[in-house]
C-alpha positions in Angstrom: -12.7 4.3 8.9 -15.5 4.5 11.1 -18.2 3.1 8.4 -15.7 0.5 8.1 -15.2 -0.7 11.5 -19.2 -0.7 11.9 -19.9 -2.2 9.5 -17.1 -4.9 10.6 -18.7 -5.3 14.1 -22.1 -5.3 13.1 -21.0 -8.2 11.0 -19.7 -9.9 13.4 -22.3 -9.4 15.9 -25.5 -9.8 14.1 -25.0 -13.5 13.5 -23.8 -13.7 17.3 -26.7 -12.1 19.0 -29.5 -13.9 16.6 -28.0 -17.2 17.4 -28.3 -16.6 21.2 -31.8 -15.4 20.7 -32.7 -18.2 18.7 -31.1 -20.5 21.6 -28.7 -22.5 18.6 -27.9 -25.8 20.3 -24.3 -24.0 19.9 -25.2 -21.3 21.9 -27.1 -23.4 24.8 -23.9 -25.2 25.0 -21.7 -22.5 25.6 -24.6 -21.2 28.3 -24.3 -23.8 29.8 -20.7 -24.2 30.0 -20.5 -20.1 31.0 -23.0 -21.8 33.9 -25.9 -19.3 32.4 -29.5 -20.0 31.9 -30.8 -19.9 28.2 -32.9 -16.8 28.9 -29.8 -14.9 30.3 -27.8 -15.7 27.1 -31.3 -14.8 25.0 -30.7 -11.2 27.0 -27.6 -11.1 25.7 -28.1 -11.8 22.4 -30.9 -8.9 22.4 -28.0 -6.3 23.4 -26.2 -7.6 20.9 -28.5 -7.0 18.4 -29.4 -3.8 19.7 -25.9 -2.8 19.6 -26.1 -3.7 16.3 -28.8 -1.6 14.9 -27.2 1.3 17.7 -23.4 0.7 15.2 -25.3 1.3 12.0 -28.0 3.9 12.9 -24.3 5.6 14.6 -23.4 6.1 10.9 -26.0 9.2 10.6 -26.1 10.2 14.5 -22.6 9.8 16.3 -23.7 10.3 20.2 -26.1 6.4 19.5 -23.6 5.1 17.5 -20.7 5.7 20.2 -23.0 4.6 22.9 -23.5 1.3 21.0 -19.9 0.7 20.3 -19.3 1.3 24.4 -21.8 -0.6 25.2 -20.9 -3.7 23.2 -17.3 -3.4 24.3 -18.6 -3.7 28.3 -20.5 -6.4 27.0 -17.4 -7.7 25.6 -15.1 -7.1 28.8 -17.8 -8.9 30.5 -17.7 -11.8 28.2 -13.6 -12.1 28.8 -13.9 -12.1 32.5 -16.7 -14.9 32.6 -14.8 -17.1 30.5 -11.7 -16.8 33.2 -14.4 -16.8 36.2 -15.0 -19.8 34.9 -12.0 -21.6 34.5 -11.6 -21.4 30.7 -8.0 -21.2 29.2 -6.9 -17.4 28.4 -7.0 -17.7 25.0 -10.9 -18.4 25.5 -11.1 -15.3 26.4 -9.2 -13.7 23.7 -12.0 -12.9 21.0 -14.0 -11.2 23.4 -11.3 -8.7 24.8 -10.4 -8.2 20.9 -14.0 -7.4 20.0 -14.2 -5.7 23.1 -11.1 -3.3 22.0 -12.1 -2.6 18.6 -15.5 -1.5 19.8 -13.6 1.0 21.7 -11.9 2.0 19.0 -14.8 2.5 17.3 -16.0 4.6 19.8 -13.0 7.0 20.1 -12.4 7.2 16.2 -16.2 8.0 15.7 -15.8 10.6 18.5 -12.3 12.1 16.7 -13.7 12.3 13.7 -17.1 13.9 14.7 
């Protein structure tokens, strides 16, 4: 379950945190509705990446790959609350509090099983 859910996030990150660093006229759109510069959302989309690399090298050494999966759920609980800070609907914030719980679920499964 474990290999599974990283390899799920990593999937769903990857494409995420490239885009940002690549500054995507998507992603400088949603920057600049979050009110963020396009180097903040860059940063971002570095610890998403690194999070990334953190999930899969996880696979072979638990302790980095629980770290990344909490890491990328704060990441994740900060997304949610910026999209509320910010006057978006509730549902806005929705993927990022579901990405942000299964990276925690990650991280205790990973830990249980270890």
């Amino acid at each position: 379950m474990t290999t599974v859910l990283a390899v799920t996030l990593s999937l769903v990150f990857l494409p995420l945190g490239l885009a940002k660093l690549a500054a995507a006229p998507s992603m400088r759109q949603a920057a600049a509705h979050l009110g963020m510069s396009v180097r903040l959302y860059r940063v971002v989309g570095a610890l998403e990446v690194a999070g990334v690399a953190g999930l899969l090298l996880g696979l072979s050494r638990m302790p980095l790959g629980v770290a990344a999966a909490t890491g990328l759920a704060l990441l994740m609980a900060a997304a949610a609350v910026v999209h509320l800070r910010h006057g978006d609907p509730p549902v806005r914030a929705v993927p990022a509090a579901l990405l942000a719980l299964i990276s925690l679920t990650h991280a205790a499964t990973t830990m249980t099983a270890g």
